[in-house]
C-alpha positions in Angstrom: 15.3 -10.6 21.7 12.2 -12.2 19.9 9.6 -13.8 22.4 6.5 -16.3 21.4 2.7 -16.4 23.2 1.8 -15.5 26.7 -1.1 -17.7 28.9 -4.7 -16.4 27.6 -5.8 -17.0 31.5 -9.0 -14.5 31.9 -9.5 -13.8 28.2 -11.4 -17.3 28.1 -13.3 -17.0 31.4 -16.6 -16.0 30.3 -19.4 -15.0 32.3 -22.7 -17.0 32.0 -24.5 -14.1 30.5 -21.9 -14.3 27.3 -25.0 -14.5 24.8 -26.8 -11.6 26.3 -23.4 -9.5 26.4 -22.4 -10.9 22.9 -25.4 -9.7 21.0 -25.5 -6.2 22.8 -22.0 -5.9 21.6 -22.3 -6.7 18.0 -25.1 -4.5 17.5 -23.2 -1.8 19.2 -20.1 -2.6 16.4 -22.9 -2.9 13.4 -23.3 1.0 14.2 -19.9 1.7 14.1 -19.5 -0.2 11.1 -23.0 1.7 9.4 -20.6 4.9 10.5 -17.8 3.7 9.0 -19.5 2.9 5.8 -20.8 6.9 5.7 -17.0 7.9 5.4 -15.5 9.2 1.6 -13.9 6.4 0.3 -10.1 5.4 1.2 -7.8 5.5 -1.9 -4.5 6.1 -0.5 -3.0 2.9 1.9 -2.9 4.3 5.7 0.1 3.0 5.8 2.4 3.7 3.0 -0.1 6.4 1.0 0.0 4.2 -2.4 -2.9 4.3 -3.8 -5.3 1.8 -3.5 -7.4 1.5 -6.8 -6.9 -1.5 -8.5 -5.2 -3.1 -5.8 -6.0 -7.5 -6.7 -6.9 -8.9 -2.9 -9.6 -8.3 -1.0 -12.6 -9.3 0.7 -15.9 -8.1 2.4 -16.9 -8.4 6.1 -19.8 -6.4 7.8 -20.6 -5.2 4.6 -17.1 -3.5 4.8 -14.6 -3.9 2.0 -10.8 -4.7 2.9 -7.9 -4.4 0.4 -4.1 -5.2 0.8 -2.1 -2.6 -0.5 -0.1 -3.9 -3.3 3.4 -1.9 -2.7 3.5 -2.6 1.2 0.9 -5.4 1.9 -1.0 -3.5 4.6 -5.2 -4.3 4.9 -7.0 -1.5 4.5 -11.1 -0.5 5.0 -11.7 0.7 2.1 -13.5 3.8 3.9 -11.5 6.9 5.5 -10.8 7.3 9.3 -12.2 10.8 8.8 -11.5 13.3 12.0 -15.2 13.2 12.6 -15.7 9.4 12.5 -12.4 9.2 15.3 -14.2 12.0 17.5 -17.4 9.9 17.3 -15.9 6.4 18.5 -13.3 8.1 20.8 -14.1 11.7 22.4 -18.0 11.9 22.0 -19.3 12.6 25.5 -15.9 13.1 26.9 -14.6 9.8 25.6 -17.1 7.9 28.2 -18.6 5.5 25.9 -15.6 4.2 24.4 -14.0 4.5 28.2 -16.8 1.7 29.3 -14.5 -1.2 27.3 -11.4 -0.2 29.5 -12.8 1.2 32.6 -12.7 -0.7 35.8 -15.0 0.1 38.8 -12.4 1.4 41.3 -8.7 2.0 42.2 -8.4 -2.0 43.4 -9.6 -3.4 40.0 -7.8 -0.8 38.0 -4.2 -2.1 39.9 -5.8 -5.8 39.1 -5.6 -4.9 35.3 -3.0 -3.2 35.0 -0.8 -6.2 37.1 -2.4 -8.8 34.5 -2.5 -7.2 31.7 0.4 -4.3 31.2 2.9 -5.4 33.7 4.5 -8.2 31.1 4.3 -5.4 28.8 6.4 -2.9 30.9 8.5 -6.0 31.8 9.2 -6.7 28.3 10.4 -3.2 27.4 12.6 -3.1 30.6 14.2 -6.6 29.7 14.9 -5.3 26.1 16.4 -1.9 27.4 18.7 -4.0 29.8 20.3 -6.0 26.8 21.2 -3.3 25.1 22.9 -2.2 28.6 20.2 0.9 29.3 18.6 1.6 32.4 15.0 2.3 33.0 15.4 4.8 35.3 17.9 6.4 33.2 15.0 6.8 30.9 12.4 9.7 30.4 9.1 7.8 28.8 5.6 9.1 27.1 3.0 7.0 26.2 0.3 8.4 23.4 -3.2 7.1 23.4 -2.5 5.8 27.2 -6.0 5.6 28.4 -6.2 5.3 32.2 -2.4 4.8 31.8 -2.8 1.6 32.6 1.1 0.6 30.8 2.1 4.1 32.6 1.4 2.4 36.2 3.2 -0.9 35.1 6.4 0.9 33.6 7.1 3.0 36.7 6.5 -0.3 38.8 9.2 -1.5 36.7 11.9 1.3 37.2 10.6 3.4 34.9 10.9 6.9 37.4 9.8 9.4 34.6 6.3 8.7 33.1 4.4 10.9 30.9 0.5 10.1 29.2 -1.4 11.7 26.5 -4.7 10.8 25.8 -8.0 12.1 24.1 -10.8 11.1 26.2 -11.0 13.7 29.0 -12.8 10.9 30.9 -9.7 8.5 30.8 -7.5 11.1 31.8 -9.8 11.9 35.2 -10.1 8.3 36.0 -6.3 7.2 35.5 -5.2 10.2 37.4 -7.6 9.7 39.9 -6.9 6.0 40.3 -2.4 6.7 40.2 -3.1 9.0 42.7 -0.6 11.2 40.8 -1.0 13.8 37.3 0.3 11.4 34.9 -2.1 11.6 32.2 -3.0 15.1 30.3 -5.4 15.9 27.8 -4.4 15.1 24.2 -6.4 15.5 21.3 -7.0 13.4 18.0 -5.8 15.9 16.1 -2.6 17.1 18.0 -0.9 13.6 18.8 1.8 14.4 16.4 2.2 17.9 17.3 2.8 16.1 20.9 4.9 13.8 19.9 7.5 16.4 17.8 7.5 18.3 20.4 8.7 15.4 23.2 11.7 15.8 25.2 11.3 12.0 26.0 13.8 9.2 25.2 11.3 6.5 24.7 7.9 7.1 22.8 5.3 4.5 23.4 2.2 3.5 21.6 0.5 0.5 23.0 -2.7 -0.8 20.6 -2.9 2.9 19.5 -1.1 3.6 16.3 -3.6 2.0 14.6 -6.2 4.1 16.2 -5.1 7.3 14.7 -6.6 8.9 12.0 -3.1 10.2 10.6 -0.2 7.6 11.4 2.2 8.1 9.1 2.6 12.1 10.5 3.1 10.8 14.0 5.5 8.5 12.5 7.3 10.9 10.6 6.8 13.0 13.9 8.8 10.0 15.6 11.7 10.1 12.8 12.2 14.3 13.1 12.3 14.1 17.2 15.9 13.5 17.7 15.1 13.0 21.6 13.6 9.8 21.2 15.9 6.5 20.9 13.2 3.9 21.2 10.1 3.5 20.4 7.4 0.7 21.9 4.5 0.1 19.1 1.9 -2.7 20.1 0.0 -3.2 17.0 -3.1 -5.5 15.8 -1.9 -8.2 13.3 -3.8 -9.5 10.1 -4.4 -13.1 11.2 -6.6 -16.2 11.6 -9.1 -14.4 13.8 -10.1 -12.6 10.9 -11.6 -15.7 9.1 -13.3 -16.9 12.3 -14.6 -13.6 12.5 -15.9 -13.6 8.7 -17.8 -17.3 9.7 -18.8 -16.7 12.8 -21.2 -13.5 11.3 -23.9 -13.6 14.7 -20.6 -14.0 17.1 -19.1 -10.1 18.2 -15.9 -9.6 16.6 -13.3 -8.2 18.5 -10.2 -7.8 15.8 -11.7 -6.2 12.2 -14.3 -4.3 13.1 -15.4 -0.9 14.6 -12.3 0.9 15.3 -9.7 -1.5 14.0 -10.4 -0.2 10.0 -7.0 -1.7 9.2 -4.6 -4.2 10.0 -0.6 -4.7 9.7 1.3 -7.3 7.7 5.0 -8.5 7.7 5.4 -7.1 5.1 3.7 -3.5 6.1 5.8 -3.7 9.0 8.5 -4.0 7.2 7.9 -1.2 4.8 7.4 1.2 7.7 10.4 0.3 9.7 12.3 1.0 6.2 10.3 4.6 5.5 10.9 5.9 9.0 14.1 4.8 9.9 13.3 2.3 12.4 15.4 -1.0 13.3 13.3 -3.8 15.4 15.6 -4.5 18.6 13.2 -7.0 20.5 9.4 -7.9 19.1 7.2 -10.5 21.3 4.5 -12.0 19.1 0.8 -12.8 21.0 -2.4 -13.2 19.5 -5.8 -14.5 20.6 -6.8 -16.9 17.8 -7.3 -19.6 19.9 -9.4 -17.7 22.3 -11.4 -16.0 19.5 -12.3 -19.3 17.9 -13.0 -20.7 21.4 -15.4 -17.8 21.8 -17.4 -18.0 18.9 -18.0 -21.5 19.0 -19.0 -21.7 22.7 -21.1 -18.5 21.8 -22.9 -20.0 19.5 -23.7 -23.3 20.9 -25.0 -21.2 24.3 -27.8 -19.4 21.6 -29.1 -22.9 21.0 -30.2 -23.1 24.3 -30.7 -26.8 25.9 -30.4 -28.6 22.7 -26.8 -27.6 22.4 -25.9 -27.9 26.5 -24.4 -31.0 25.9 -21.9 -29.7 23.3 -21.3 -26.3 25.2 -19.9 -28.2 28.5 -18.0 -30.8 26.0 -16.4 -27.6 24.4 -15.8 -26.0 27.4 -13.9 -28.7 28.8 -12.0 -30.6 25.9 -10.2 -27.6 24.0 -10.0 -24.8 27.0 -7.5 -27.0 28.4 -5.6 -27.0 24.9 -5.7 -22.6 24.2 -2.2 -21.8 25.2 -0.8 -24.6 23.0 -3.2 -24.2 20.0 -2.1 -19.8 20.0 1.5 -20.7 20.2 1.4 -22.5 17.1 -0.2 -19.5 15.2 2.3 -16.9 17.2 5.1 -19.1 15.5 4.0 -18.4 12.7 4.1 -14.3 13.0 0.8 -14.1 12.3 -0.6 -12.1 15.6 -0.2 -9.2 17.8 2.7 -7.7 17.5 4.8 -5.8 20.4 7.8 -3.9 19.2 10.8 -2.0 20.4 12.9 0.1 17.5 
């Protein structure tokens, strides 16, 4: 099964107080990235372990220096995702300042989010699993870096009866728990995902937007491989794509995809070389990005810090090519160049 785009609805319903939010954002990611740059230099890729030196393409944003690996085509940062950099942007004060981006303010919001945002996920992975004649309540499930558990809530709302998350952030782990009304969610550290994930009894192994958070990917992959309890595996990862160059024009606008903790990005082609390495075979794959919204973002951004002068060409913006997001994105999902959500 192979599935294209999905509406970008909310993503593009900004708040009036977008500039003030925007620049209080990217000075929040130009620390990260002053953090990031403080890191031993990267010569192996993070995701086949080539070594980088020499490698032809690259590029510089944020002062940061990306390379694609020449053997597998991954992007790299060319700095290391040390242990103490990940503790920094994920666990420092009990995870709550990273929390803050994923948060909501109470139980009803939380169900909101999870309804709009993980449910098509959940329904994905159940819809795949059914063509291949498995049942989701046949199915034991854990989910690493799960957050609140917000895909934890939408998968047992979808059949899924046996749920399991592990997560870092002590934080997240009160607050999903507290919000499912049930112990779900346990205390994971960076350090000990793999160790977690060997040692699940689970059929399915899910990893949604946090592969590429983890310092050491390639041992919870090989983790994955060893672990003859899990059949499937459900990967959402961030793609190498468009957004990247709006990002790299658009230098006052926040970026949201290369920056801070996204220090590398996936290719076809490092996709590819992964699946080979560990074993996997691709059953379904739904491709999503958010081009369209990014670009829609840092122009209307931009035109809103000119103040009056540009009011004009902010509502003219705002009303011409909103209207055209969904078609503009599934264009660029056609061509395989966004997010990628997987089942092996």
């Amino acid at each position: 099964m192979i599935k294209f785009s999905k509406p970008l609805g909310g993503i593009v319903d900004f708040k009036k107080s977008l500039h003030e939010d925007d620049a209080l954002r990217l000075e929040e990611l130009i620390r990260v990235s002053e953090v990031y740059l403080s890191q031993p230099e990267r010569k192996l890729c993070k995701n086949c372990a080539n070594k980088l030196a020499g490698a032809k393409d690259s590029f510089v944003k944020m002062g940061v220096k990306y390379v694609f690996c020449d053997r597998c085509g991954h992007l790299n940062g060319s700095r290391e995702d040390t242990r103490e950099f990940c503790e920094f942007l994920y666990t420092k004060d009990d995870g709550k300042d990273y929390a803050s981006h994923y948060k909501e303010e109470d139980r009803e919001r939380f169900i909101d989010r999870m309804a709009r945002i993980y449910s098509p996920k959940a329904e994905f992975l159940k819809q795949a699993l059914e063509e291949r004649q498995v049942a989701p309540e046949d199915m034991t499930l854990s989910d690493f870096g799960a957050g609140a558990g917000y895909f934890l809530g939408a998968a047992r709302e979808q059949g899924f009866l046996s749920v399991k998350g592990f997560e870092p952030s002590q934080f997240m782990v009160d607050f999903g728990n507290e919000c499912m009304k049930d112990n779900l969610l346990e205390l994971c550290g960076m350090g000990e995902t793999a160790t977690a994930v060997r040692a699940s009894r689970s059929n399915i192994a899910s990893f949604i937007g946090a592969l590429e958070h983890f310092n050491n990917p390639r041992e919870v992959l090989s983790a994955i491989r060893d672990n003859t309890n899990i059949n499937y595996v459900f990967i959402l990862i961030p793609m190498f794509s468009p957004s990247v160059v709006v990002e790299s024009v658009f230098e006052g606008v926040a970026p949201r995809l290369l920056v801070g903790a996204h220090t590398h990005l996936y290719t076809l082609r490092s996709i590819s070389h992964m699946c080979g390495e560990f074993g996997f075979k691709i059953i379904s794959e739904w491709w999503f990005g958010q081009d369209a919204a990014d670009l829609y973002r840092s122009i209307l951004a931009s035109l809103m810090k000119k103040g009056a002068d540009a009011a004009f060409l902010a509502d003219y913006w705002r009303d011409e090519f909103k209207p055209l997001l969904d078609d503009f994105q599934s264009l660029i999902d056609r061509k395989k160049c966004a997010a990628r959500l997987i089942s092996c």
